[in-house]
N, CA, C and O of each residue as an XYZ file, in Angstrom:
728
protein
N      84.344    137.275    114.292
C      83.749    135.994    114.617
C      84.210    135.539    115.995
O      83.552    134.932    116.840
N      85.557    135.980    116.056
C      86.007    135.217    117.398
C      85.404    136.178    118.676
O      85.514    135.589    119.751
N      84.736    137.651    118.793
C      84.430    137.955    119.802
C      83.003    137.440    119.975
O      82.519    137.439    121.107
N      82.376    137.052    119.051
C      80.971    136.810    119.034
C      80.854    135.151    119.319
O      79.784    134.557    119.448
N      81.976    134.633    119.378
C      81.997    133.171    119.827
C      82.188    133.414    121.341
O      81.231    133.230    122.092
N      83.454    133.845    121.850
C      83.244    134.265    123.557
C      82.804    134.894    123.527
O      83.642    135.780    123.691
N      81.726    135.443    123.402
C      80.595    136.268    123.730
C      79.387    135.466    123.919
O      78.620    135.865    124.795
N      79.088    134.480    123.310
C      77.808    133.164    123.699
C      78.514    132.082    124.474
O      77.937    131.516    125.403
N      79.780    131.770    124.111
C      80.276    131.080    124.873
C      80.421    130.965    126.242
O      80.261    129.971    126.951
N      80.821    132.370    126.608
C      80.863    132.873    128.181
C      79.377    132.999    128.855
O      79.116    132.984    130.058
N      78.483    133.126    127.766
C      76.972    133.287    127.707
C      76.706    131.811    128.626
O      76.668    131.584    129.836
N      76.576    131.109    127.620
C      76.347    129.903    127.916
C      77.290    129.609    128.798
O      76.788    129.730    129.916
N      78.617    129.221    128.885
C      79.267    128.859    130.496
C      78.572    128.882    131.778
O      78.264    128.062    132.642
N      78.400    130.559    131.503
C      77.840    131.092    132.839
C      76.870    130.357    133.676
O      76.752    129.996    134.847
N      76.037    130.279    132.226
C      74.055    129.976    132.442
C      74.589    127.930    132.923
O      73.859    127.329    133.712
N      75.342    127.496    132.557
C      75.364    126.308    132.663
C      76.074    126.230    134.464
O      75.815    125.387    135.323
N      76.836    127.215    134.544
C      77.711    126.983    135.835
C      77.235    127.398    136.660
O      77.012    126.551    137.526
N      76.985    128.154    136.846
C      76.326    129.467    137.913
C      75.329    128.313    138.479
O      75.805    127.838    139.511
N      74.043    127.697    138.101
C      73.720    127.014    139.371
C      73.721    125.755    139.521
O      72.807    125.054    139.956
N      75.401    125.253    138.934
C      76.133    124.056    139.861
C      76.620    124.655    140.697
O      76.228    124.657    141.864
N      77.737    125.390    140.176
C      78.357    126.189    141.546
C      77.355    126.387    142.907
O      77.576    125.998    144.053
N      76.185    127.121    142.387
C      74.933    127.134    143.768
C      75.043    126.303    144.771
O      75.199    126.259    145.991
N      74.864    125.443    143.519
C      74.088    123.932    144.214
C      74.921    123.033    145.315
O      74.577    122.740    146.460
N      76.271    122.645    144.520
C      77.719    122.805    145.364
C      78.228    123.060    146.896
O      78.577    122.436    147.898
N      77.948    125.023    146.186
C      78.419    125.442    147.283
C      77.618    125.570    148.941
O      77.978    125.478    150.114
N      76.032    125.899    147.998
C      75.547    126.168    149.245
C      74.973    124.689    149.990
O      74.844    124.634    151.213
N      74.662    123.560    149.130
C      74.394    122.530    150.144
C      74.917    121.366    150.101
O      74.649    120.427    150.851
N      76.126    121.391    148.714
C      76.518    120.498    148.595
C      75.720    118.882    147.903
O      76.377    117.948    147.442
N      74.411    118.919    147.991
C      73.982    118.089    147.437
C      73.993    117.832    145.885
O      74.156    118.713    145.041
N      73.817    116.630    145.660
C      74.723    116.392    144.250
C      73.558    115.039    143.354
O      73.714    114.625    142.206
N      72.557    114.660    144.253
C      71.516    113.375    143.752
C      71.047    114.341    143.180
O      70.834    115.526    143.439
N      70.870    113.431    142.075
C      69.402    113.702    141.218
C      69.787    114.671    140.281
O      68.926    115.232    139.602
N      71.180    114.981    140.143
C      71.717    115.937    139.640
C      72.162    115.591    138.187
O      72.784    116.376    137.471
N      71.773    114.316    137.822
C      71.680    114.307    136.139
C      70.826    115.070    135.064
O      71.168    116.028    134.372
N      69.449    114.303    135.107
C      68.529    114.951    134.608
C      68.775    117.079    134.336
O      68.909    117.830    133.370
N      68.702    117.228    135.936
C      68.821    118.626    135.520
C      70.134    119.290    134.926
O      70.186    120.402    134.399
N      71.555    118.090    135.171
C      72.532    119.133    134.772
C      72.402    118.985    132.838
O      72.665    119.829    131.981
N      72.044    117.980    132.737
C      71.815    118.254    131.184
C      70.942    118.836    130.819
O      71.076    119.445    129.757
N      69.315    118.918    131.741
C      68.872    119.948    131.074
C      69.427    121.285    131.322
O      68.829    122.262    130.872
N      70.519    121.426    131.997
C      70.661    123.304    132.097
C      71.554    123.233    130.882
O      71.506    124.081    129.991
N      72.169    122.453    130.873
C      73.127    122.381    129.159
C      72.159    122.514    128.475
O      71.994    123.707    128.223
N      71.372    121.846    128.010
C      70.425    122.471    126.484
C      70.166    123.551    126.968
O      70.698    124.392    126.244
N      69.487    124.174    128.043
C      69.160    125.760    128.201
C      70.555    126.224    127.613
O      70.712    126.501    126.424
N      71.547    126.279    128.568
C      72.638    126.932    128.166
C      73.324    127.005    126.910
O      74.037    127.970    126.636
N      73.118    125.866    125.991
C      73.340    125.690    124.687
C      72.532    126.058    123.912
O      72.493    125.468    122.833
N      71.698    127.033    124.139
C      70.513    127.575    123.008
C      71.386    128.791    122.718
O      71.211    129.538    121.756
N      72.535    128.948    123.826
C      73.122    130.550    122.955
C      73.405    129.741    121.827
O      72.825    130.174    120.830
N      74.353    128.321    121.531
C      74.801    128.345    119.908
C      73.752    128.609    119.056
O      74.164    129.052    117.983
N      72.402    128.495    119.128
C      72.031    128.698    118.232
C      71.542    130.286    118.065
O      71.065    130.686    117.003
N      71.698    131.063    119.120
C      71.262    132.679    119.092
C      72.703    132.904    118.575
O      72.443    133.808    117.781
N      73.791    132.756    118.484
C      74.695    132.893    118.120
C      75.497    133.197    116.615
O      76.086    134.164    116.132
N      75.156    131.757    116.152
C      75.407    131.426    114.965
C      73.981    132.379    114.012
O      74.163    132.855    112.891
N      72.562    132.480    114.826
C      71.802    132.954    113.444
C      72.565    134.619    113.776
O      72.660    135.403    112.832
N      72.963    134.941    114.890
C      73.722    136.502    114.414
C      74.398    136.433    113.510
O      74.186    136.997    112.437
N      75.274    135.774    113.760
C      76.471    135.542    112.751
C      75.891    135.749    111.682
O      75.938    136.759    110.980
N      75.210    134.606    111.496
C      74.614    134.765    109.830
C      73.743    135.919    109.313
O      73.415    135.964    108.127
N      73.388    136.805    110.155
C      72.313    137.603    109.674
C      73.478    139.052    109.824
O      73.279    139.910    108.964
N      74.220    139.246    110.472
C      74.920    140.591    110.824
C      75.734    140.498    110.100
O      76.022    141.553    109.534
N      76.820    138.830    109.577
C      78.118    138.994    109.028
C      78.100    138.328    107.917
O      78.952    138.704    107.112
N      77.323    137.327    107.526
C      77.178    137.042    106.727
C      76.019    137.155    105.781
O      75.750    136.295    104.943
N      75.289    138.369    105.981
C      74.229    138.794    104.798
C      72.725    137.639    104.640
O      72.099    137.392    103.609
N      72.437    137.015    106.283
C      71.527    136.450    106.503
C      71.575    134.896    105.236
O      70.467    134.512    104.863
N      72.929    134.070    104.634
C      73.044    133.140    104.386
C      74.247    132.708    105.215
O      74.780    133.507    105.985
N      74.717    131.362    105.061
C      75.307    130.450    105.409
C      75.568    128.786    105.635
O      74.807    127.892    106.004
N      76.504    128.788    105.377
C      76.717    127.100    104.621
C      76.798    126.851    105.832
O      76.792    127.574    106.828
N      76.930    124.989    105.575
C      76.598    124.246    107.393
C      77.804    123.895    107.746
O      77.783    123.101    108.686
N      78.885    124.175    107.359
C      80.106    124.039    107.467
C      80.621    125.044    108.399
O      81.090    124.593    109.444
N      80.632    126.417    108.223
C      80.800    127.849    108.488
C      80.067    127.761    110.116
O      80.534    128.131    111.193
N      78.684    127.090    109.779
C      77.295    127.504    110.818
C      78.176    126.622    112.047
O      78.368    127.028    113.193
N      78.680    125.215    111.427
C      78.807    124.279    112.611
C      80.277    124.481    113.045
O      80.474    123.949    114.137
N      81.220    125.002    112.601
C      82.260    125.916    112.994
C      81.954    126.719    113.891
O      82.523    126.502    114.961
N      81.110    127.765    113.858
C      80.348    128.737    114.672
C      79.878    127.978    116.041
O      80.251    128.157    117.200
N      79.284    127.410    115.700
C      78.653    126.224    116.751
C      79.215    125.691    117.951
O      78.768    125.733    119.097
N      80.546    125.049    117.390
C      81.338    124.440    118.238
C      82.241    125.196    118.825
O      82.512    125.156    120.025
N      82.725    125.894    118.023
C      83.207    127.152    118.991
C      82.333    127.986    120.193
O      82.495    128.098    121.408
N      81.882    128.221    119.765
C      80.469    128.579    120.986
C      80.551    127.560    122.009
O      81.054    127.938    123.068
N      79.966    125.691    121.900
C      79.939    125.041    122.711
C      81.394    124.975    123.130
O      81.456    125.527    124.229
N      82.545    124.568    122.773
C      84.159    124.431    123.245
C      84.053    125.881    124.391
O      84.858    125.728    125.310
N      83.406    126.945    124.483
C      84.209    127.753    125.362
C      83.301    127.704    126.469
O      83.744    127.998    127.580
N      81.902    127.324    126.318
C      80.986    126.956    127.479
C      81.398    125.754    127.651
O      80.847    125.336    128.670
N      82.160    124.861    127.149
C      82.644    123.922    128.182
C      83.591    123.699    128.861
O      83.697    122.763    129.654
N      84.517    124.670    128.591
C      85.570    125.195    129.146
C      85.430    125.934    130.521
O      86.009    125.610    131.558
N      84.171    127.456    130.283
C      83.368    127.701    131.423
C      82.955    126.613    132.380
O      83.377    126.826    133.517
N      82.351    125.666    132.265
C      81.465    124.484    132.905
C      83.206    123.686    133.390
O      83.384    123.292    134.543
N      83.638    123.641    132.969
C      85.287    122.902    133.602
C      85.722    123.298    134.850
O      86.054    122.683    135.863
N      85.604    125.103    134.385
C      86.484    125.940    135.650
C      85.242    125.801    136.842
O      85.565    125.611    138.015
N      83.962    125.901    136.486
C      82.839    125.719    137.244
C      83.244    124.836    138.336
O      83.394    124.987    139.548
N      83.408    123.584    137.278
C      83.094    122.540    138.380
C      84.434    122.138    139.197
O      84.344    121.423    140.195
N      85.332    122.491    138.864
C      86.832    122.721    139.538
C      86.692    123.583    140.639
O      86.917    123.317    141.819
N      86.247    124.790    140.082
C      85.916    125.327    141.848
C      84.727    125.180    142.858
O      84.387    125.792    143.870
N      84.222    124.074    142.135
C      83.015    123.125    143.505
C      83.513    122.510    143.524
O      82.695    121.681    143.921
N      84.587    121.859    143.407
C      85.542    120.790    144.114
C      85.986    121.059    144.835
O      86.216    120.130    145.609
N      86.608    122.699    145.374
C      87.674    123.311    145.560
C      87.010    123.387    147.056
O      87.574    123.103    148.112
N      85.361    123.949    146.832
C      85.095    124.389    147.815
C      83.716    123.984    148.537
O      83.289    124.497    149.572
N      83.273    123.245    147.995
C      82.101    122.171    148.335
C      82.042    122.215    149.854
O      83.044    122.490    150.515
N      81.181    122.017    150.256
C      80.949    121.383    151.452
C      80.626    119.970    151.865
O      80.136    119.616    152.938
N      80.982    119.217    150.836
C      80.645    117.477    150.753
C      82.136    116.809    149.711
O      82.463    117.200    148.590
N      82.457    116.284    150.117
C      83.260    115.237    149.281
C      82.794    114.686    148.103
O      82.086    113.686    148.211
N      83.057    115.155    146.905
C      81.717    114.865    145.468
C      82.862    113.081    145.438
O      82.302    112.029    145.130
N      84.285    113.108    145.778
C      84.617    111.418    145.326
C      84.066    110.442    146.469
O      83.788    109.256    146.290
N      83.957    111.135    147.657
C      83.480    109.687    148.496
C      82.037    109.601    148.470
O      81.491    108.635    149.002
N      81.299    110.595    147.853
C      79.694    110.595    147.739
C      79.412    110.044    146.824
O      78.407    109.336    146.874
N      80.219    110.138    145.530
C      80.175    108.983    144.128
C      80.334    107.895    144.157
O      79.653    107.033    143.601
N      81.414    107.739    144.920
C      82.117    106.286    145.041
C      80.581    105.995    145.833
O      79.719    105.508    145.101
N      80.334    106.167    146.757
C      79.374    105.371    147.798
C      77.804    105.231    146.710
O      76.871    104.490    147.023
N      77.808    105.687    146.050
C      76.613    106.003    145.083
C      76.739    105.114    143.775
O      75.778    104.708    143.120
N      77.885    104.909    143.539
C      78.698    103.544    142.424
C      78.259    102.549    143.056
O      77.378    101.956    142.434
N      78.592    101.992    144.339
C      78.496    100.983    145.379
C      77.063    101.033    145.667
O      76.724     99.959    145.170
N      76.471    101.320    145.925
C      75.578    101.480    146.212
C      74.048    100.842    144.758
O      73.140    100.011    144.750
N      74.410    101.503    144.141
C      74.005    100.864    142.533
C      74.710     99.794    142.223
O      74.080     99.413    141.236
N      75.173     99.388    142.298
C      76.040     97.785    141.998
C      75.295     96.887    142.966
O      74.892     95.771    142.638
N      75.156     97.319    143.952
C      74.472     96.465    145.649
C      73.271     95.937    144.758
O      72.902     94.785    144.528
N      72.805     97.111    144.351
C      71.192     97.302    144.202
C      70.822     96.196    143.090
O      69.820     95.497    143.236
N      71.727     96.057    141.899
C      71.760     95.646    140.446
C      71.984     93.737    141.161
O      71.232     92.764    141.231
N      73.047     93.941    141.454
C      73.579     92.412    141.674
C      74.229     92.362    143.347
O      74.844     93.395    143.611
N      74.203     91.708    144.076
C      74.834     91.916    145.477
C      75.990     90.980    145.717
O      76.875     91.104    146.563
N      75.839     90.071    144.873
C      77.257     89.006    144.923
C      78.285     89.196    145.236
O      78.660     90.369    145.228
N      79.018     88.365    145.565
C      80.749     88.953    146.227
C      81.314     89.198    145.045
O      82.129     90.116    144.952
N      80.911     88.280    143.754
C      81.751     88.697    142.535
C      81.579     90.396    142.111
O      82.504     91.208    142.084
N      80.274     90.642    141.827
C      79.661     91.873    141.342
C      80.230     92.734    141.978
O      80.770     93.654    141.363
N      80.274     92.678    143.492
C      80.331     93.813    144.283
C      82.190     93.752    144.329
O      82.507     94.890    144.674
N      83.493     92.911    144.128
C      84.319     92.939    143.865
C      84.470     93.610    142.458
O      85.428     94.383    142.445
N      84.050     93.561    141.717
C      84.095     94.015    140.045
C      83.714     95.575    140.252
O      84.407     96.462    139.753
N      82.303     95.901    141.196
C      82.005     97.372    141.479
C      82.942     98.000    142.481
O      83.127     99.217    142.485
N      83.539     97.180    143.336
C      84.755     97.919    143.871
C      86.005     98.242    143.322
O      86.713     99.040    143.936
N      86.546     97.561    141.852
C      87.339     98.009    140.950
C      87.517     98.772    140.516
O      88.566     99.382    140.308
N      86.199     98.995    140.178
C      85.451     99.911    139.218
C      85.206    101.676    139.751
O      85.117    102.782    139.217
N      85.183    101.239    140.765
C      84.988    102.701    141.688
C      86.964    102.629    142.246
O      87.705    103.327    141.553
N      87.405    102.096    143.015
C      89.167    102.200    142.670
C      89.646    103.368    141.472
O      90.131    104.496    141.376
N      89.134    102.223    140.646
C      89.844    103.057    138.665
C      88.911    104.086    138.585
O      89.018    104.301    137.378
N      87.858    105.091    139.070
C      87.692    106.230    139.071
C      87.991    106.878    140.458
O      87.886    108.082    140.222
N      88.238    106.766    141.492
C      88.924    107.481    142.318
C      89.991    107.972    141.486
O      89.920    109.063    140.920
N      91.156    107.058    141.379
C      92.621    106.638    141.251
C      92.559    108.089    139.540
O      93.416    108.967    139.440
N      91.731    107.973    138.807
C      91.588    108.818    137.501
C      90.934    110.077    138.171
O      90.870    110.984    137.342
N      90.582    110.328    139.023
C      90.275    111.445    139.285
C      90.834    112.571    139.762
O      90.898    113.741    139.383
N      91.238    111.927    140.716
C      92.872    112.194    141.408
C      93.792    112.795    140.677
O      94.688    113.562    141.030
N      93.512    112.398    139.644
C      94.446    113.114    138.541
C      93.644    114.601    138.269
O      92.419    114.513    138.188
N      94.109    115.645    138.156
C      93.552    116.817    137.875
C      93.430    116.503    135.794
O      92.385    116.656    135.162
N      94.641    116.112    135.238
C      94.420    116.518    133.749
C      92.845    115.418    133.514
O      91.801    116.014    133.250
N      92.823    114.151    133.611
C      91.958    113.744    133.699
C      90.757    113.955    133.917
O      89.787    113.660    133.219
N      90.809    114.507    134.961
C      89.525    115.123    135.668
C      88.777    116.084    135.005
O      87.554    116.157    134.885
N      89.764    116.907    134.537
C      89.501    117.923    133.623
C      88.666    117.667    132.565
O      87.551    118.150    132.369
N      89.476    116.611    131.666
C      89.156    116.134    130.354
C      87.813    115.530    130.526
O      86.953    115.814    129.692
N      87.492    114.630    131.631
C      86.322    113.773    132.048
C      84.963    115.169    131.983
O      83.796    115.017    131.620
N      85.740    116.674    132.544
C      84.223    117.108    132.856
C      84.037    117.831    131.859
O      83.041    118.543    131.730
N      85.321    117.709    130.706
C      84.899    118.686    129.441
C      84.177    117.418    128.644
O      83.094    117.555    128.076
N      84.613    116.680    128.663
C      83.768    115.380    128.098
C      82.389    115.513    127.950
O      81.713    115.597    126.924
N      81.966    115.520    129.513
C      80.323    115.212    130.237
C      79.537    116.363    128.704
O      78.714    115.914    127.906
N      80.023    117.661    128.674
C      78.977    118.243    127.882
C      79.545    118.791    126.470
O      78.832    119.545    125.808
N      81.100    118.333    125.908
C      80.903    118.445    124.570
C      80.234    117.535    124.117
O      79.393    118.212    123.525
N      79.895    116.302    123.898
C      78.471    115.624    122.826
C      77.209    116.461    122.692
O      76.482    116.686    121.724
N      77.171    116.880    124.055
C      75.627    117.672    123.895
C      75.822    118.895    123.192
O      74.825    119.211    122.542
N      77.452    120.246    123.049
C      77.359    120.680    122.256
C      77.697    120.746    121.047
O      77.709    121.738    120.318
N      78.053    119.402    120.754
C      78.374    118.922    119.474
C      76.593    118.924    118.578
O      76.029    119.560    117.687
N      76.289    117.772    119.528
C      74.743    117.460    118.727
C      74.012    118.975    118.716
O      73.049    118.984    117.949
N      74.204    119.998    119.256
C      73.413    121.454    119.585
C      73.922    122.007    118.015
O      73.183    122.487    117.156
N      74.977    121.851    117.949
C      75.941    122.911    116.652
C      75.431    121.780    115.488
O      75.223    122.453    114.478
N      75.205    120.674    115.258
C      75.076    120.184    114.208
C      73.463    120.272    113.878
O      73.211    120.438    112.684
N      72.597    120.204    114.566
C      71.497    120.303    114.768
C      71.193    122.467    113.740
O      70.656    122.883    112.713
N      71.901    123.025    114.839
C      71.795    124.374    114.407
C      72.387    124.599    112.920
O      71.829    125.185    111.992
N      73.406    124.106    112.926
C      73.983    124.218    111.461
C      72.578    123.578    110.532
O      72.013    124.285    109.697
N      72.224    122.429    110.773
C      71.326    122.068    109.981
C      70.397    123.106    109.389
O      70.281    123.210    108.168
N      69.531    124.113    110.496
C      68.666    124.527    110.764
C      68.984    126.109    109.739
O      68.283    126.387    108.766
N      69.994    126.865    110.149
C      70.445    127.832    110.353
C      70.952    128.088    108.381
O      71.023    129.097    107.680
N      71.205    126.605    108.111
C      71.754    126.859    106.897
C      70.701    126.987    105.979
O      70.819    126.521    104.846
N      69.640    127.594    106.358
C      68.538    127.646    105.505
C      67.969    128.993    105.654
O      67.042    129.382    106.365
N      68.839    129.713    104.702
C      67.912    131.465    104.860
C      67.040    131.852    105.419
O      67.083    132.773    106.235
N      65.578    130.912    104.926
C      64.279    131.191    105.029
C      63.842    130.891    106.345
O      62.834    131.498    106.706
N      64.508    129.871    107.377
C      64.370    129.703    108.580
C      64.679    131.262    109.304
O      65.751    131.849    109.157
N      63.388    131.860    110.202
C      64.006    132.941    110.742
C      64.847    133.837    110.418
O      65.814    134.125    111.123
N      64.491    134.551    108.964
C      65.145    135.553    108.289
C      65.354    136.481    109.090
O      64.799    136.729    110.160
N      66.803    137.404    108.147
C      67.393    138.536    109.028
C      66.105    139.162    109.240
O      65.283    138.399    108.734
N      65.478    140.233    109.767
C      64.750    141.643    109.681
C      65.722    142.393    109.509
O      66.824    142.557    110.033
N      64.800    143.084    108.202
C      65.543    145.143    107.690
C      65.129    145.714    109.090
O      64.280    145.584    109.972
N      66.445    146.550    108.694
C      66.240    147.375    110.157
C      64.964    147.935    109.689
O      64.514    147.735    108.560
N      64.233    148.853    110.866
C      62.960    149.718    110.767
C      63.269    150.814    109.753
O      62.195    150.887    109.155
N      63.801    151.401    109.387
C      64.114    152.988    108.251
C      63.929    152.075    107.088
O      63.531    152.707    106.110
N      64.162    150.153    106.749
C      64.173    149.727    105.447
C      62.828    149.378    105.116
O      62.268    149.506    104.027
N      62.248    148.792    106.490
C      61.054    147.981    106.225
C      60.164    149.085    105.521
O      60.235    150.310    105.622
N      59.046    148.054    104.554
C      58.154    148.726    103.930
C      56.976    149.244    104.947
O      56.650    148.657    105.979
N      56.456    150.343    104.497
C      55.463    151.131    105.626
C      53.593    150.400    105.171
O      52.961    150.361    104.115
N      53.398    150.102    106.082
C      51.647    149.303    105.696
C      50.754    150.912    105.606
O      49.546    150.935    105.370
């Protein structure tokens, strides 16, 4: 079980990191970069579910409880987000743009936009302070970017467990020598 977990895990890492790192390295640009970084997480999080139905069909005789499935699951997502950690640690490392003074100015900047007041914009300068000041911190930092995409592979593994714990969903196939001949 445990090679077939880093085995989608690293799957998925990859597929999730590989084009931040790109994106990062080669231009540094970083807008607009919500939308797609979660959608490359659900891409990248479809290994849990190619994952877990192996599992169930190779090791466990094509059943499995949602307990077992979402075990499977999260293990899978925990090591692609682990991948996606080291990812984004080394586009920090080596970026060609400053990702804290481009945030910070992008915090500020959305606060301007929302409310412009001296109060607001004192409260949004706090506010951007207490994430510099936490960022700065490497353990933090860390934790913040394993954060960003365990929910999404939390909700992926519970979702699949749901799915997965149902035989009849996408049954094993007999190998070809079992199947019946038409």
């Amino acid at each position: 079980m445990l090679a077939l977990i880093l085995r989608y895990g690293l799957l998925a890492g990859v597929i999730v990191a590989a084009p931040m790192l790109w994106q990062m390295l080669t231009n540094g640009n970083i807008e607009g970069g919500y939308f797609l970084g979660y959608l490359m997480m659900l891409v990248a999080l479809s290994a849990v579910f190619f994952g877990v139905k192996q599992y169930r069909d190779k090791h466990q005789g094509g059943v499995i409880r949602f307990g077992k499935a979402f075990f499977v699951g999260l293990g899978i997502s925990s090591v692609a987000c682990v991948i996606y950690v080291i990812g984004w640690e080394i586009s920090l490392a080596f970026a060609k743009t400053d990702f804290v003074a481009v945030y910070s100015k992008a915090m500020m900047d959305s606060a301007r936009a929302k409310d412009p007041s001296p109060e607001a914009m004192a409260a949004a300068a706090a506010q951007v302070d207490s994430f510099v000041k936490i960022y700065a911190n490497p353990v933090l930092r860390v934790l913040m970017t394993f954060i960003e995409m365990f929910p999404v592979g939390l909700l992926v593994s519970l979702i699949t467990a749901g799915i997965l714990r149902n035989p009849r969903v996408l049954p094993a196939r007999a190998p070809a020598a079992q199947r019946p001949s038409a």
